[in-house]
SEGU-626824 format. One record per residue (C-alpha): residue in three letters; y, z, x. Coordinates in steps of 0.05 Angstrom, whole numbers, plus 5000, padded with zeros to 4 digits. Layout:
BEGIN
alaYZX/...
***
This chain:
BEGIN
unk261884030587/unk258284100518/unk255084700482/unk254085320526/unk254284850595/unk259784900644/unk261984550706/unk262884970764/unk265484710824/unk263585120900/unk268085090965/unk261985261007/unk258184570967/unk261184101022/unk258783360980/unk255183720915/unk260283460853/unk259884090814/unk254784550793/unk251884660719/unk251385320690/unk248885560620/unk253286110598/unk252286430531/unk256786890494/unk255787410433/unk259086990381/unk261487720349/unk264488070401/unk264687550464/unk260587960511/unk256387620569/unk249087480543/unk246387040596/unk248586660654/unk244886090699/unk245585600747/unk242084980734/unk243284680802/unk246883980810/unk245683380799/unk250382860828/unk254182760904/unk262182550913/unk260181930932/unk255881770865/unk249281770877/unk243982250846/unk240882880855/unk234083090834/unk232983780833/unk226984010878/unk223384510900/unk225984780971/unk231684400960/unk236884760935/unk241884650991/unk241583900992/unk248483821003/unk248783971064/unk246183411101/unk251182991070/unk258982891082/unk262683611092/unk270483901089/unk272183781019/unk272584440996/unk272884330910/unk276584890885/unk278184680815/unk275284260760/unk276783940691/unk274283540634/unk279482930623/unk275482520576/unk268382400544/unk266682050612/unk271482430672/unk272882930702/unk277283190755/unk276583580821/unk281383890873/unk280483810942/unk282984340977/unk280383981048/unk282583351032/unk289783630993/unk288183120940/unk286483110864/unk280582560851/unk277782320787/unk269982300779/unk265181980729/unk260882450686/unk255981950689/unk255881550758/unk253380890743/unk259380740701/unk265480360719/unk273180520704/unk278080580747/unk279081290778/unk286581600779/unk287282050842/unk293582410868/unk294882550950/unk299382990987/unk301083061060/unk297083741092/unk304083931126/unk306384041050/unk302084641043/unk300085291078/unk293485411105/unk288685521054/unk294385501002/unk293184850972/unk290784740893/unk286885240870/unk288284940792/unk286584430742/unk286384530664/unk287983950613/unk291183870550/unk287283460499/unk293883630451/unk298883330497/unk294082840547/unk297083230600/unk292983460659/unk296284100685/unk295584480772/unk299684850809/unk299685030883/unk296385660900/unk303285920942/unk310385730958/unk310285030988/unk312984891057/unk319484571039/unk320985180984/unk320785801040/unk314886241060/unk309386541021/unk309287180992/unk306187791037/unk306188641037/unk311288581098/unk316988081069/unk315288280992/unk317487600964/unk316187360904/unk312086560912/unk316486020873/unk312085500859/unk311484790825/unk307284760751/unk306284090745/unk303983750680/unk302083040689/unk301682480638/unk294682320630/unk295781780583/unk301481360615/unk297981470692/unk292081060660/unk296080570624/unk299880300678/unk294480420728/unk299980970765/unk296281440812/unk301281960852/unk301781950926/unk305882260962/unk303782051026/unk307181401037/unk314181631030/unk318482191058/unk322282100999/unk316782000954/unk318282660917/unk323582280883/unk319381630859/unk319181700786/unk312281860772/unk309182020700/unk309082830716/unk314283310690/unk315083880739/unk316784660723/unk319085260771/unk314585860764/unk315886530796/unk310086940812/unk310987880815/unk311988120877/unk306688380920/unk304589110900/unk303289370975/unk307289411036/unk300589651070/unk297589191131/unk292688801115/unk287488301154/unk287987901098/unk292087811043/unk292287230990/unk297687220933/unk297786610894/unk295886290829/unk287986250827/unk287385860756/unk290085470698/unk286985500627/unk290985110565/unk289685350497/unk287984950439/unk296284970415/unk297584760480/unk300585410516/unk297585550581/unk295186080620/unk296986260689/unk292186740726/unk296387150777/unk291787400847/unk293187940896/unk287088090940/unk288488500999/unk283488671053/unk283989131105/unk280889031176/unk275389651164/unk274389361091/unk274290001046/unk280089981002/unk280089310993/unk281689090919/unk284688520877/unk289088600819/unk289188020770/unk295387870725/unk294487350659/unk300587130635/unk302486610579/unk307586100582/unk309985560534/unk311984920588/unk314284580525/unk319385070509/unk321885030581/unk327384610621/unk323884180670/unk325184310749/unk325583640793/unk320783670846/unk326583460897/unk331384050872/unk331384650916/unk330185360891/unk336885740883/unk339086300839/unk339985820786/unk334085560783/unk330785530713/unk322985890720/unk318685910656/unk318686520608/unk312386830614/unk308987340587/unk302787870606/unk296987820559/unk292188210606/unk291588620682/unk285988900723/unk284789100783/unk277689140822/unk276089430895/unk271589660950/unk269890320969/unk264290800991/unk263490890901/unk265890140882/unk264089480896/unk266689140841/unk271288730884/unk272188070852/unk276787550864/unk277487120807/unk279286370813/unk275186060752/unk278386040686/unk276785610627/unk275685720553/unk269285900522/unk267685870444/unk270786180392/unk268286820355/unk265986900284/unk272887120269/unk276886610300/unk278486950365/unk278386570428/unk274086750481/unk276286590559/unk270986570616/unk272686720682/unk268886690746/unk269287100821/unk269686630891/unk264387120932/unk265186720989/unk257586580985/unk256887310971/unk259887531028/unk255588001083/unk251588151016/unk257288610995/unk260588070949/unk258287950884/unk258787310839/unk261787640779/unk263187290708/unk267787640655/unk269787510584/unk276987590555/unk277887650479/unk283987270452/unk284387600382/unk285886990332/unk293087240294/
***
């Protein structure tokens, strides 16, 4: 947002906007100094939020099911959220009591796979582009990846024109038309093949998908890569996290009407980091990361990127919230 505060958005917030959080960084080597929530401060449907005592879950008394799961800065005065409850992309004021006109983008719920909706947002103040993804394979493009078929997800980067959606007042909705995929809308669309799962084990739950989006200042972008599997008596547990790099401007656009064939022409992309974290009797460092944005950049030049763990609300107290730091060495 500005200085060392970020906007953090919570699927367990129901009507909260997004949450503030002072995060400082050593400016020589990028470590974690200090992190802090400072609470919210504004509801979905505008109005304010002072922060009291005993009232630190004021949220939930007011309207539920949106379930934010991504959030960027568009502008000096917006930002945008994704819905993953209401399988929509809304703009927001910063500051509620102004008054512009707010760009929003709507799919159908049948389009996606439970709980594998956006899970993405990052924008490009190079390009005015705003750039998501869907978490998984979408309905019409096959099924999503798991340890028993061993699939790879093809999915849909989208990068949409920030600029010309606001100049001709264009917001994207694909819910009026079947064949609204084909309206010509300001967005250019890319296919992007995710690895294959690691494990053919059984899991009770198992999410592959892309968890985040971060563009760099040239205007590359980042694509976070998540495998968390969990078995049913929990131990061995773990989720390995894969950051790639891809250029979309160096790439041949994908219609979003086209069908995935052998033919079809994914993005170059290329691993900049990997780790993997898990649950045992020894280890509880199990942390699924779906936050990603950039932090400040180091003495020398090098770009630091934050990243943030969903702990499901810290989950039966075994789940931690965990931050972490990546290091981008300036070349």
């Amino acid at each position: 947002m500005h200085d060392d505060i970020y906007a953090v958005v919570s699927d367990k917030s129901d009507s909260a906007l997004f949450f503030n959080f002072r995060i400082q960084v050593n400016p020589k080597t990028g470590d974690l100094e200090r992190v802090e929530n400072l609470g919210f401060s504004e509801y979905v449907d505008g109005s304010r939020h002072e922060n009291v005592l005993g009232a630190s879950k004021a949220w939930q008394s007011k309207e539920k099911g949106f379930d934010h799961e991504a959030i960027a800065k568009v502008s000096d005065s917006t930002l945008v959220i994704a819905s993953e409850g209401y399988y929509r992309l809304n703009e927001y004021p910063i500051n509620p009591l102004c008054n512009l006109n707010f760009w929003e983008m709507k799919w159908k719920a049948d389009a996606f796979y439970p709980n594998y909706v956006f899970e993405s947002l990052s924008f490009d103040f190079l390009h005015h582009v705003l750039w998501t993804i869907p978490e998984s394979t979408l309905r019409k493009d096959g099924q999503p990846a798991t340890p028993e078929n061993g699939w790879a997800n093809k999915l849909r980067l989208m990068g949409i024109d920030w600029k010309e959606c606001h100049s001709v007042g264009q917001n994207i909705d694909f819910l009026v038309d079947e064949k609204s995929e084909n309206t010509s809308y300001p967005m250019k669309v890319f296919a992007y093949e995710m690895d294959e799962p690691s494990t053919h084990r059984t899991a009770e739950t198992y999410v592959m998908g892309v968890s985040e989006l971060c563009v760099l200042p040239d205007g590359q972008l980042l694509v976070l890569e998540r495998e968390a599997f969990i078995p049913k008596i929990k131990l061995g547990a773990f989720c390995k996290c894969k950051l790639y790099i891809v250029n979309p401007w160096q790439e041949k656009s994908f219609p979003l009407s086209e069908s995935f064939d052998e033919k079809s022409p994914f993005v170059n992309k290329r691993l900049l980091a990997e780790w993997k974290t898990g649950l045992s009797l020894f280890d509880r460092s199990f942390a699924n990361y779906e936050g990603m944005c950039l932090g400040p950049q180091l003495e020398d030049g090098s770009q630091v990127l934050i990243l943030l763990s969903d702990s499901q609300d810290q989950y039966a107290g075994v789940l931690k919230d965990w931050f972490k730091t990546i290091v981008i060495a300036n070349k």
